[in-house]
MITORVEX-224879 format. One record per residue: residue number from 0; residue in one letter; chain; x, y, z of N, C-alpha, C, O in turn. Coordinates in steps of 0.05 Angstrom, whole numbers. Layout:
REM MITORVEX-224879
ATOM  resi  resn  chain      nX      nY      nZ     caX     caY     caZ      cX      cY      cZ      oX      oY      oZ
ATOM   NUM     A      A       X       Y       Z       X       Y       Z       X       Y       Z       X       Y       Z
...
***
This chain:
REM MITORVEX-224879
ATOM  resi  resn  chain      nX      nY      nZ     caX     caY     caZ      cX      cY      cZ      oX      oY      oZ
ATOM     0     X      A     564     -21     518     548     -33     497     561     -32     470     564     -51     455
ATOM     1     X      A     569      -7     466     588     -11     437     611     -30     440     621     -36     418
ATOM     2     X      A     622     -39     459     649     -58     454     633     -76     452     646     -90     436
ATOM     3     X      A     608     -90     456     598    -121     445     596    -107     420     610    -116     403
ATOM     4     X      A     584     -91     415     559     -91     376     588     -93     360     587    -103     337
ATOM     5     X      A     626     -80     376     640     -80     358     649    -109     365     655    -120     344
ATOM     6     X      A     650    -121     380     660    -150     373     645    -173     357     657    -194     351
ATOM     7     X      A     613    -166     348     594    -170     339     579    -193     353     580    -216     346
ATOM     8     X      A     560    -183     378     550    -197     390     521    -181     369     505    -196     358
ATOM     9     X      A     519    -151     367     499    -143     358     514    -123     329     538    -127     325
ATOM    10     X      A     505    -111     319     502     -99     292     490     -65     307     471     -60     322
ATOM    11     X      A     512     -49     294     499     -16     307     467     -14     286     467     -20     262
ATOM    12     X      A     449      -8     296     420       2     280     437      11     251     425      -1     233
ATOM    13     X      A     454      22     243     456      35     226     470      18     197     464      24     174
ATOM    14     X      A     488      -5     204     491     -27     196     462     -49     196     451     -54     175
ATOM    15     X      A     456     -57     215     432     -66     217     401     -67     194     389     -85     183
ATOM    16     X      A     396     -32     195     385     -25     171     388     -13     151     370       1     141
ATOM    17     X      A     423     -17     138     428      -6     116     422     -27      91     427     -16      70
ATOM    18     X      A     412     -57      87     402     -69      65     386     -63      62     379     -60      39
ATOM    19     X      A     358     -53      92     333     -68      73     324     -28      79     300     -24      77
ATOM    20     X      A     338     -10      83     334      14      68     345      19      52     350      43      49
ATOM    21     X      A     354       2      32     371      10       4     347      -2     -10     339       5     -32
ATOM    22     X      A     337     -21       4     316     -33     -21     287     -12     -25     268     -18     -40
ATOM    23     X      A     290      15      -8     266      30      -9     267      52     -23     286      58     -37
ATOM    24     X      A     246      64     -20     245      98     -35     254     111      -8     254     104      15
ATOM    25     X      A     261     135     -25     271     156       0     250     153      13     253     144      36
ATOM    26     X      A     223     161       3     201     171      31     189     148      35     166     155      40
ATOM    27     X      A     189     120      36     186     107      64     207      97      76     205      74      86
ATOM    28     X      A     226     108      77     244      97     101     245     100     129     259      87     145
ATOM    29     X      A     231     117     133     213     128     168     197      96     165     205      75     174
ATOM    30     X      A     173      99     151     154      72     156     172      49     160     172      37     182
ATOM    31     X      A     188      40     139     204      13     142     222      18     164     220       0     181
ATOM    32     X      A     238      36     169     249      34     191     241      16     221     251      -4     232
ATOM    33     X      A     215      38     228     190      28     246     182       9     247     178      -2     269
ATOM    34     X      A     175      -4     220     173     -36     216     189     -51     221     180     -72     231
ATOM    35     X      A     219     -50     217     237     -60     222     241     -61     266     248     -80     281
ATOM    36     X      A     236     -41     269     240     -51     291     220     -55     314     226     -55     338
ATOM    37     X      A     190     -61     302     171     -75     308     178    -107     306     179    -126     322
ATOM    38     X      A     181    -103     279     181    -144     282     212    -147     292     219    -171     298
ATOM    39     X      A     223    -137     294     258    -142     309     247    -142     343     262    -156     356
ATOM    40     X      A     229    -131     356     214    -125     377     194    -148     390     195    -157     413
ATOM    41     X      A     175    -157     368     166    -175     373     172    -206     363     156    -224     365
ATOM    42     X      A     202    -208     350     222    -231     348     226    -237     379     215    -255     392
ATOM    43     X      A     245    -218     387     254    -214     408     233    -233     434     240    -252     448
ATOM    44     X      A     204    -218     432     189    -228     455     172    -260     452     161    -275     468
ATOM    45     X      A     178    -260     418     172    -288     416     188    -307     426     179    -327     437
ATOM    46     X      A     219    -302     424     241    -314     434     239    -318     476     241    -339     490
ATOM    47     X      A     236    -294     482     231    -298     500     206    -322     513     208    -341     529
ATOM    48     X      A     193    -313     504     169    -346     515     182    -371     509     188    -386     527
ATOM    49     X      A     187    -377     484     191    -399     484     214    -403     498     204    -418     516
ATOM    50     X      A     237    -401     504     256    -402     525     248    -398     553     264    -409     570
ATOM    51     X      A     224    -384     565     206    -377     589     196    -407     582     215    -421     589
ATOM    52     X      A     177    -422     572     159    -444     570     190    -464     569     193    -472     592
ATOM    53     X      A     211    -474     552     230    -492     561     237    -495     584     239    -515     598
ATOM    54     X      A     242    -468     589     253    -471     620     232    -481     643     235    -503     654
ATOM    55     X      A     215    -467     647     200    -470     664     174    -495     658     152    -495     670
ATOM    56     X      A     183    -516     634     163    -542     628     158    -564     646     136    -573     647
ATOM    57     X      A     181    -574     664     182    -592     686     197    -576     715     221    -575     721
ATOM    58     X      A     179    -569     725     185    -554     756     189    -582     772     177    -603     774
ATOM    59     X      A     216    -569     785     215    -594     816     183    -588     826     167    -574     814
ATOM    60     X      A     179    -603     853     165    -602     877     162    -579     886     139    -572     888
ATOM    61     X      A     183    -560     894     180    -541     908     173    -512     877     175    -488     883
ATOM    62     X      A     166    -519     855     160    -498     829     182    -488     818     177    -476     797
ATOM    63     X      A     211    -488     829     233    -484     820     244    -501     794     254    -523     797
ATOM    64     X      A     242    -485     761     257    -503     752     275    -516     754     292    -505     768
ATOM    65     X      A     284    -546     742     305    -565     745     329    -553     723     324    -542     702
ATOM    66     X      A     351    -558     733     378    -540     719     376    -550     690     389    -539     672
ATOM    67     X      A     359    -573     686     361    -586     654     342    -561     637     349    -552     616
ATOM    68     X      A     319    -555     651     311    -524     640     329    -514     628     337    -525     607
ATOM    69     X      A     340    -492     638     371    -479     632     388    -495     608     391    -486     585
ATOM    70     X      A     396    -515     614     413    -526     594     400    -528     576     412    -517     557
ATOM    71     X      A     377    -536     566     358    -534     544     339    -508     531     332    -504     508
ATOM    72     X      A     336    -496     555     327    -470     539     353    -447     531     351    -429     515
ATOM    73     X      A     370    -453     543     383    -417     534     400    -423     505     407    -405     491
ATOM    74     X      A     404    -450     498     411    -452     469     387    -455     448     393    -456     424
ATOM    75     X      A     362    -458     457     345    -462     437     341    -443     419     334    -452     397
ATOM    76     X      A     345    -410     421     331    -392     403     364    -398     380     367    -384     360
ATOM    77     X      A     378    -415     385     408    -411     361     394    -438     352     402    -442     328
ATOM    78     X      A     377    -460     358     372    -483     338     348    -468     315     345    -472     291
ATOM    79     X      A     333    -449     334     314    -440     308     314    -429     286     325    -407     285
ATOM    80     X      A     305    -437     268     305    -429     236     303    -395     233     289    -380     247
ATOM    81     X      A     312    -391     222     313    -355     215     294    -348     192     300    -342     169
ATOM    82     X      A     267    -349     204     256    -344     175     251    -318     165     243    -315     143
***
């Protein structure tokens, strides 16, 4: 896992939340921390549905998505806006 975060597929936690704990007081950086990786948590599972719902929008006959699923959902969460 550390040879991807160092090739930068991901960011170590510690990089990750060194901006937006510079922007705090010492004593809530436990709370924001937590926060931080709530909505990083539930990004994550939002991402997931909507890529679950692309894929799985037009099932063949037999309920098996069609491979155009795939080609259209696993790039969609890189078209969405970063808000």
């Amino acid at each position: 896992m550390r040879a991807f975060q160092l090739v930068g597929w991901q960011k170590p936690p510690e990089l990750r939340e060194a901006p937006m704990l510079a922007a705090m007081f010492a004593e809530q950086t436990g709370a924001a921390s937590g926060m931080n990786a709530n909505i990083r948590t539930i990004g994550g599972a939002i991402g997931a549905a909507v890529v679950g719902s692309i894929i799985t929008a037009s099932p063949q006959p037999s309920g098996l998505p069609y491979e155009t699923g795939y080609t259209y959902g696993f790039p969609a969460p890189a078209r969405m806006p970063p808000w």
